[in-house]
C-alpha positions as CSV (number, residue, x, y, z in Angstrom):
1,X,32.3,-13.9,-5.1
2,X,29.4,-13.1,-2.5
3,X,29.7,-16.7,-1.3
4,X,33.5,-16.6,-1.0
5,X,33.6,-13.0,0.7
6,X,31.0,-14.5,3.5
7,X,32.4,-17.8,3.8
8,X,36.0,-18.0,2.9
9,X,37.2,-14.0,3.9
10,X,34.4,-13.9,6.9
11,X,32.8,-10.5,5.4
12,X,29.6,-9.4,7.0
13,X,26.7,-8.9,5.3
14,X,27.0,-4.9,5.5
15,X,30.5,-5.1,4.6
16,X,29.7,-7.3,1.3
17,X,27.0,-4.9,0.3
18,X,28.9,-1.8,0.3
19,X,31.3,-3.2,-1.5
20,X,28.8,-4.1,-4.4
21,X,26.8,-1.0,-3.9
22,X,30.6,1.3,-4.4
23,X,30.4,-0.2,-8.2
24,X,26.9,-0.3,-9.3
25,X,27.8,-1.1,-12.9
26,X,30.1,-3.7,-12.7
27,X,27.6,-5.4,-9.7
28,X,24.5,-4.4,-11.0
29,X,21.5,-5.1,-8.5
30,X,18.5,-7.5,-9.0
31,X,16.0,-6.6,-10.6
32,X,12.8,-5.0,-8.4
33,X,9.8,-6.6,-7.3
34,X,6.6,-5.0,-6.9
35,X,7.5,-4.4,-2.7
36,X,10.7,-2.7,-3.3
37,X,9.2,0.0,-5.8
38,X,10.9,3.5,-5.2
39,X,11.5,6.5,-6.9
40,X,15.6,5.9,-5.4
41,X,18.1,4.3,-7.4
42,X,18.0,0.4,-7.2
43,X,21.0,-1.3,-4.8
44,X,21.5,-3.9,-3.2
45,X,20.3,-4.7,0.3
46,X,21.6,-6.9,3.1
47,X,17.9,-9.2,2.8
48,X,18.7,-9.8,-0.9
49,X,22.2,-11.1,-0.4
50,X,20.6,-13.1,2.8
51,X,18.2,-14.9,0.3
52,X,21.0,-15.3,-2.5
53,X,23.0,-17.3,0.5
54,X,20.5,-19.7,1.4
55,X,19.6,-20.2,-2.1
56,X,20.3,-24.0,-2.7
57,X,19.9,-24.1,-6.5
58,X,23.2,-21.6,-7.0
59,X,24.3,-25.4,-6.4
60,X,23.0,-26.7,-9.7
61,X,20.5,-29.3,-7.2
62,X,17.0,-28.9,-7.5
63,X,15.4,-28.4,-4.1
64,X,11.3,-29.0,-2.8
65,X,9.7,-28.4,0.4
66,X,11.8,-25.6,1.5
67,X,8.9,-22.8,2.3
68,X,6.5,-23.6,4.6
69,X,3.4,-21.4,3.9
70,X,1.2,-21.9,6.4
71,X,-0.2,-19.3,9.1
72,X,1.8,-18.8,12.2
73,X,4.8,-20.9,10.8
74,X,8.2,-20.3,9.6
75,X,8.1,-19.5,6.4
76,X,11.8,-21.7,5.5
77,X,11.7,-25.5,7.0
78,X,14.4,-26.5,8.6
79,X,17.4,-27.9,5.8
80,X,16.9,-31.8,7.4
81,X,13.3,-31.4,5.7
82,X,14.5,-30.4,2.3
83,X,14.1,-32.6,-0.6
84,X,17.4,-32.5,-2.9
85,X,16.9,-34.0,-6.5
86,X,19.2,-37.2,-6.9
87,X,21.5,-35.2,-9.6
88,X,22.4,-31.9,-10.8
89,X,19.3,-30.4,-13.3
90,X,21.4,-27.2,-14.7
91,X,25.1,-26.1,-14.0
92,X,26.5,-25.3,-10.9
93,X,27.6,-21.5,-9.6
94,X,29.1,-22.3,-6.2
95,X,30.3,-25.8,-5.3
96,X,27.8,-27.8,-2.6
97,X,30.9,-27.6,-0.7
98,X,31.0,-23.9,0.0
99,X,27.3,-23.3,0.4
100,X,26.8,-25.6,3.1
101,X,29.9,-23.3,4.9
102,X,27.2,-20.9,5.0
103,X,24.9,-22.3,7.5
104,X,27.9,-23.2,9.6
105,X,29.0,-19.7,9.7
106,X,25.4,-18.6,10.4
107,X,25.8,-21.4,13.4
108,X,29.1,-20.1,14.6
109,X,27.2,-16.5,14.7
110,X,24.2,-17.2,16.7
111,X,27.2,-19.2,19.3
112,X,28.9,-16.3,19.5
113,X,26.2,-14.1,20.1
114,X,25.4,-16.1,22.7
115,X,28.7,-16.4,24.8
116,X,29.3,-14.3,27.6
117,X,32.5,-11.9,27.5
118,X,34.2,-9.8,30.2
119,X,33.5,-6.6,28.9
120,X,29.3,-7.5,29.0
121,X,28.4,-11.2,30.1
122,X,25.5,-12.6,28.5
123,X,22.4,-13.3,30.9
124,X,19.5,-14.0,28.2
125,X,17.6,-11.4,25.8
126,X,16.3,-8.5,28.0
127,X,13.1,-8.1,29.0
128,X,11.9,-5.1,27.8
129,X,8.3,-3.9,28.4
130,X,6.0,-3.3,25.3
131,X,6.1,0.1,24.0
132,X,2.9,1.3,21.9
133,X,3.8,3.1,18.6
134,X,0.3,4.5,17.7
135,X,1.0,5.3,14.0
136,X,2.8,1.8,13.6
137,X,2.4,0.6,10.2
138,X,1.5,3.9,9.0
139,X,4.3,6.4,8.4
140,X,5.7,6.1,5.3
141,X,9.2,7.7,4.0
142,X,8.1,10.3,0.9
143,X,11.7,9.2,-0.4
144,X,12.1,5.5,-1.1
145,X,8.2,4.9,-0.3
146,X,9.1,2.4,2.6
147,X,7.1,1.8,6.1
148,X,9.2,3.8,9.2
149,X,9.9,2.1,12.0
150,X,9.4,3.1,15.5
151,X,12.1,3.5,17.9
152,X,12.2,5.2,21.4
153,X,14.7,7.7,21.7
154,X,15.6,10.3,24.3
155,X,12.6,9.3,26.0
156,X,9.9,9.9,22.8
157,X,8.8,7.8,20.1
158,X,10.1,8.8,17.0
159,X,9.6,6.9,13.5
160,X,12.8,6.3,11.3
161,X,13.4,5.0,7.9
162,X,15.6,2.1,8.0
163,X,17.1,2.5,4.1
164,X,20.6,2.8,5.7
165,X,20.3,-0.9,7.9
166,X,18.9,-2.5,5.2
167,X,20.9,-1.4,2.5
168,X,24.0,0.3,4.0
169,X,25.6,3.8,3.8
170,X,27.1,3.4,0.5
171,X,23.8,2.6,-0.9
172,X,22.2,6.0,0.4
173,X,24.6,8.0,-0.9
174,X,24.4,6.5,-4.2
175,X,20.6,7.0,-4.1
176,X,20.7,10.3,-2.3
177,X,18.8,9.1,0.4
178,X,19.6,10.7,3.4
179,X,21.2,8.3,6.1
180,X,19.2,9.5,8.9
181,X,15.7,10.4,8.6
182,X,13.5,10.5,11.2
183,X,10.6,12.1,12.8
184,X,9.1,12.6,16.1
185,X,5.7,10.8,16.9
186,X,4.4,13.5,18.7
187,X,4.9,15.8,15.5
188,X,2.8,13.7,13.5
189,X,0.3,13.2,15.6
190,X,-0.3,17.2,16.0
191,X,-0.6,17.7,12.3
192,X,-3.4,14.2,12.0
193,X,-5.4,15.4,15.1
194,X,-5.4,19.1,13.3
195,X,-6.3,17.2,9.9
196,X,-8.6,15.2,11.0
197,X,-10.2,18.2,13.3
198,X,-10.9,20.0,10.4
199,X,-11.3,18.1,7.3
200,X,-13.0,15.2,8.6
201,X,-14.8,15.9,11.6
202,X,-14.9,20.0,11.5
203,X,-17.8,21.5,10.9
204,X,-15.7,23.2,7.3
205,X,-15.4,19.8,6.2
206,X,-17.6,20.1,3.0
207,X,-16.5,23.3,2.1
208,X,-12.7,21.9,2.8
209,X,-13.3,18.6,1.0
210,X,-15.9,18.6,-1.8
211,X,-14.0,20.1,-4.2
212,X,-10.7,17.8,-3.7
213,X,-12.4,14.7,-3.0
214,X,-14.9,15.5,-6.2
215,X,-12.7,16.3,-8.2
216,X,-11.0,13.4,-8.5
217,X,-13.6,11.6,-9.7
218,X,-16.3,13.8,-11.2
219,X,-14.7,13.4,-14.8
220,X,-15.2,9.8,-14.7
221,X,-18.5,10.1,-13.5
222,X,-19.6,12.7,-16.2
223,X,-18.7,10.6,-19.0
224,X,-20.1,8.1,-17.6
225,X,-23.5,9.8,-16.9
226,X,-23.3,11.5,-20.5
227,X,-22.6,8.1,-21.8
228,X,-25.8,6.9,-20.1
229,X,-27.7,9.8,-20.8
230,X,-26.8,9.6,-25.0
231,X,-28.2,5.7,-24.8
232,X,-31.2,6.5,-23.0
233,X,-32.3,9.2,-25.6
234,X,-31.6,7.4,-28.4
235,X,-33.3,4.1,-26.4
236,X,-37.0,6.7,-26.3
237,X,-36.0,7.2,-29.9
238,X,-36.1,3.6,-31.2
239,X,-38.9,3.1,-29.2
240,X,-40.7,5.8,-30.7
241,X,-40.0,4.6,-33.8
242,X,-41.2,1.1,-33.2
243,X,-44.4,2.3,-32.3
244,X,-44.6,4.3,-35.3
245,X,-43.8,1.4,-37.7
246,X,-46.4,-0.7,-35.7
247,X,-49.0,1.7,-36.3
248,X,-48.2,1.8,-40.7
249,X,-48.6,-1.9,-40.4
250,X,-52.2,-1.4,-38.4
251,X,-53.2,0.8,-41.7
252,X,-52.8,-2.4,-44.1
253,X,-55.0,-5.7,-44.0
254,X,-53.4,-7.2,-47.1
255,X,-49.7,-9.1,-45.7
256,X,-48.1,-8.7,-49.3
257,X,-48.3,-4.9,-48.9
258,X,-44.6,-3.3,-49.6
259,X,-45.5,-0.8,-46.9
260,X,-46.2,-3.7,-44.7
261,X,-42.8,-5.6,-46.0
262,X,-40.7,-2.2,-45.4
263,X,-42.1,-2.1,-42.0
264,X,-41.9,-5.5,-40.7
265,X,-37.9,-5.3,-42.0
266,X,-37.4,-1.6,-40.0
267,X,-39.2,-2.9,-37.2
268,X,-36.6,-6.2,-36.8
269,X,-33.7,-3.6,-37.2
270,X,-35.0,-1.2,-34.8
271,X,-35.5,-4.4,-32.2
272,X,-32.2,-5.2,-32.7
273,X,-30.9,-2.1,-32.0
274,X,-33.1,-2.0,-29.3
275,X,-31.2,-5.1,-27.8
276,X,-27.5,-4.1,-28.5
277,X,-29.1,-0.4,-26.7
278,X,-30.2,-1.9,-23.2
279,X,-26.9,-4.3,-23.4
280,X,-24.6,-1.4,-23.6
281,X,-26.9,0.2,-20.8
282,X,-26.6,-2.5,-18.6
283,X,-23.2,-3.3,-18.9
284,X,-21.8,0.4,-17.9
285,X,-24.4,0.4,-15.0
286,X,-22.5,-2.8,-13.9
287,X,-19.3,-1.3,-14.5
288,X,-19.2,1.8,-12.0
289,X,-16.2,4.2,-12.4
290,X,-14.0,4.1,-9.0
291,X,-14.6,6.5,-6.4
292,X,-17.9,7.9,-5.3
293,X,-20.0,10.2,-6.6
294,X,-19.9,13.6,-5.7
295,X,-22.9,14.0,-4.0
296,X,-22.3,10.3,-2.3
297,X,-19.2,12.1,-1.1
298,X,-20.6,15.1,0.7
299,X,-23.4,13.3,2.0
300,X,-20.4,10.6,3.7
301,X,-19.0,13.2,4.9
302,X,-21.9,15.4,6.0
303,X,-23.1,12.0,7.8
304,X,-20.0,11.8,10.3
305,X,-20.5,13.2,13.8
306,X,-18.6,16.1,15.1
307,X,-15.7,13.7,17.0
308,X,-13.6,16.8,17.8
309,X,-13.6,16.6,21.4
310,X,-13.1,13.0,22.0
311,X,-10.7,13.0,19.4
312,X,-8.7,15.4,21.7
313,X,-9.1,13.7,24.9
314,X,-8.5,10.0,23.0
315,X,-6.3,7.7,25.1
316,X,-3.2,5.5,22.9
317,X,-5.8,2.2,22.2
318,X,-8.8,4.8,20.9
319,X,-6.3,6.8,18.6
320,X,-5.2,3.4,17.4
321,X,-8.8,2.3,16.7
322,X,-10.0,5.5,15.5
323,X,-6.8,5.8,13.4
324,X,-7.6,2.4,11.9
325,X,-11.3,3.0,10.9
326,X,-10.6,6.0,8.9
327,X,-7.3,4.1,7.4
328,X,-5.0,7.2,8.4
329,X,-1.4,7.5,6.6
330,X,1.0,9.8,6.5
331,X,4.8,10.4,4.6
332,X,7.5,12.4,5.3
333,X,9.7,13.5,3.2
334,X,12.5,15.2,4.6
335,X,14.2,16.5,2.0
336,X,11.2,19.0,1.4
337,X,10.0,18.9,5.3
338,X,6.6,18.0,4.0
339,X,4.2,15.5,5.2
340,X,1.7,14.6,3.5
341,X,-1.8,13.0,5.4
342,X,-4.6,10.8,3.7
343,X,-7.7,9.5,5.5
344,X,-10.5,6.9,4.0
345,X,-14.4,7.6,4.5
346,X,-16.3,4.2,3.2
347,X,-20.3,4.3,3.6
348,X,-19.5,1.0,5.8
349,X,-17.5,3.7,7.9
350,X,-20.0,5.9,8.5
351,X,-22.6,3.7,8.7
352,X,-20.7,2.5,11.8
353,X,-20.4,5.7,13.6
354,X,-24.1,7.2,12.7
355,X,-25.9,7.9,16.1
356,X,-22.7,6.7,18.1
357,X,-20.3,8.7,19.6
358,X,-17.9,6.8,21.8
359,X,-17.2,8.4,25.2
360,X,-13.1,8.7,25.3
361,X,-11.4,8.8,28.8
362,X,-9.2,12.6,29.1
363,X,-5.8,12.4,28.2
364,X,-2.6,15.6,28.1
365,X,-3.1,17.1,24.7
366,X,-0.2,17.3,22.7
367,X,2.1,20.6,22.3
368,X,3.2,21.9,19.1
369,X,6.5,21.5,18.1
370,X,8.3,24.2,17.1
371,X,11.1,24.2,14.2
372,X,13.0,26.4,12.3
373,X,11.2,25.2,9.0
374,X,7.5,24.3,10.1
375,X,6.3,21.1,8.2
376,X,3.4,21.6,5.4
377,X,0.5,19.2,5.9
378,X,-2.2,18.8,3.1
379,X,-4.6,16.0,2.8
């Protein structure tokens, strides 16, 4: 049906997939892969039935050679490099016939793009000059878990969640996702500089942080340090007793002693539980729970330099670098107005910025934005 709406009735790709997003149950989607988890409701999206139409085994051919995975190349080959098996190996959906109509449509298309009208003639893709996005890559939707994208609009960057062009309108109101959803750059940035001003870099930042960053991992840490405590008492206390069985058989010269025999066989268990002791010691010193340790946390954080005044006067490239270090993040989640910000201190990190504190050139601070419901920022 998906092959006959695109190539036989000339449906577009947005068309086709509200119509199989309007009946979920008798169209249900594909299944998820580990990239397209969300909370939402599955659907189906316009790069899913892109795949399913260049798909050549819906012809019942095997086909090689198709994906190219080297760096820097395409990641499909052209078709004149595929390798089609000789005969059919399993039964045929669509007929060769109809899925070759598909990359001749997808030929007419890019034509057509391409043709000059009277309303707009064509004169080549427009130059445009590159736009910096300092949070590209890290604005994230709180909805459907997706990367925003930027876009300039009204003469500021904004970042916007693209669930509605990938998937369509249909699909977004069957997952209550809204269809716009978007959020000024400038917004953001206020609440990461004020984050980062005072959790991070403030001089409040162990009072602020020790208990949130600690407590996520000082239960793991207790058990494991009681765990390590209970093996090294009762390590002193087999030790202890080895010495005490070593002295009973000092008391007796004569071998055939039954002291002596009773202590020679509690010193070989004793050994061996000596053995199976340091072995369970050694293995849960190898195997360290995740996360630092709460005084490894405060003294990261107590070794990072006060950056709040080049972190105000940062220029577009330095935010970007500084924002990469520290592996800053944020989601938005419009429905609650909340946005939620996350920063990363490694001892690589600060090990890096110890004695250095990078000279930023002045820059217009950014002004507040003010809306009827303020956004919530926690870290």
């Amino acid at each position: 049906m998906i092959f006959e709406d695109y190539c036989v009735h000339h449906r577009g790709l947005g068309e086709i997939c509200d119509k199989l997003n309007r009946d979920l149950d008798r169209y249900p989607p594909p299944r998820r892969n580990r990239k397209d988890e969300m909370p939402l409701r599955q659907t189906w999206s316009r790069s899913q039935l892109r795949s399913l139409l260049r798909n050549p085994k819906y012809t019942g051919y095997n086909v090689w050679n198709r994906h190219d995975k080297r760096k820097g190349r395409p990641l499909i080959r052209p078709r004149s490099e595929w390798i089609w098996s000789p005969t059919p190996t399993h039964e045929a959906i669509v007929p060769r016939e109809l899925f070759d109509q598909v990359e001749e449509r997808a030929h007419r298309n890019k034509i057509a793009a391409k043709t000059p009208t009277t309303a707009r003639p064509y004169h080549g893709a427009p130059v445009r000059k590159g736009r910096t996005y300092v949070l590209r890559g890290r604005v994230r939707c709180g909805m459907c878990g997706r990367r925003m994208e930027g876009s300039h609009q009204k003469h500021k960057n904004w970042y916007r969640c693209q669930y509605v062009t990938r998937r369509g309108p249909v699909a977004a109101d069957v997952a209550g996702h809204p269809r716009v959803l978007g959020i000024k750059e400038e917004t953001i940035l206020d609440a990461i500089l004020d984050f980062l001003g005072q959790r991070v870099f403030g001089p409040d930042r162990l009072r602020l942080l020790r208990a949130e960053l600690a407590q996520a991992t000082t239960a793991s840490w207790k058990d494991n340090d009681a765990e390590l405590d209970r093996l090294s008492r009762e390590q002193s206390e087999v030790q202890r007793s080895l010495h005490r069985q070593t002295l009973r058989l000092e008391e007796h010269d004569n071998p055939n002693h039954p002291v002596v025999a009773l202590a020679t066989r509690r010193i070989e268990e004793l050994a061996a539980r000596q053995e199976s002791i340091e072995e369970a010691i050694n293995a849960l010193r190898a195997k360290r729970p995740e996360g630092a340790r709460p005084d490894e946390i405060a003294a990261m954080l107590d070794a990072i330099p006060d950056m709040r005044d080049a972190l105000n006067e940062a220029d577009e490239s330095e935010l970007i670098e500084l924002f990469d270090a520290f592996d800053v993040c944020a989601t938005y989640t419009k429905s609650t107005r909340r946005l939620e910000l996350a920063a990363s201190v490694t001892p690589e990190l600060v090990a890096a910025t110890v004695g250095r504190r990078k000279v930023f050139k002045p820059r217009p601070r950014y002004t507040s934005i003010s809306d009827s419901e303020p956004l919530l920022a926690n870290g």
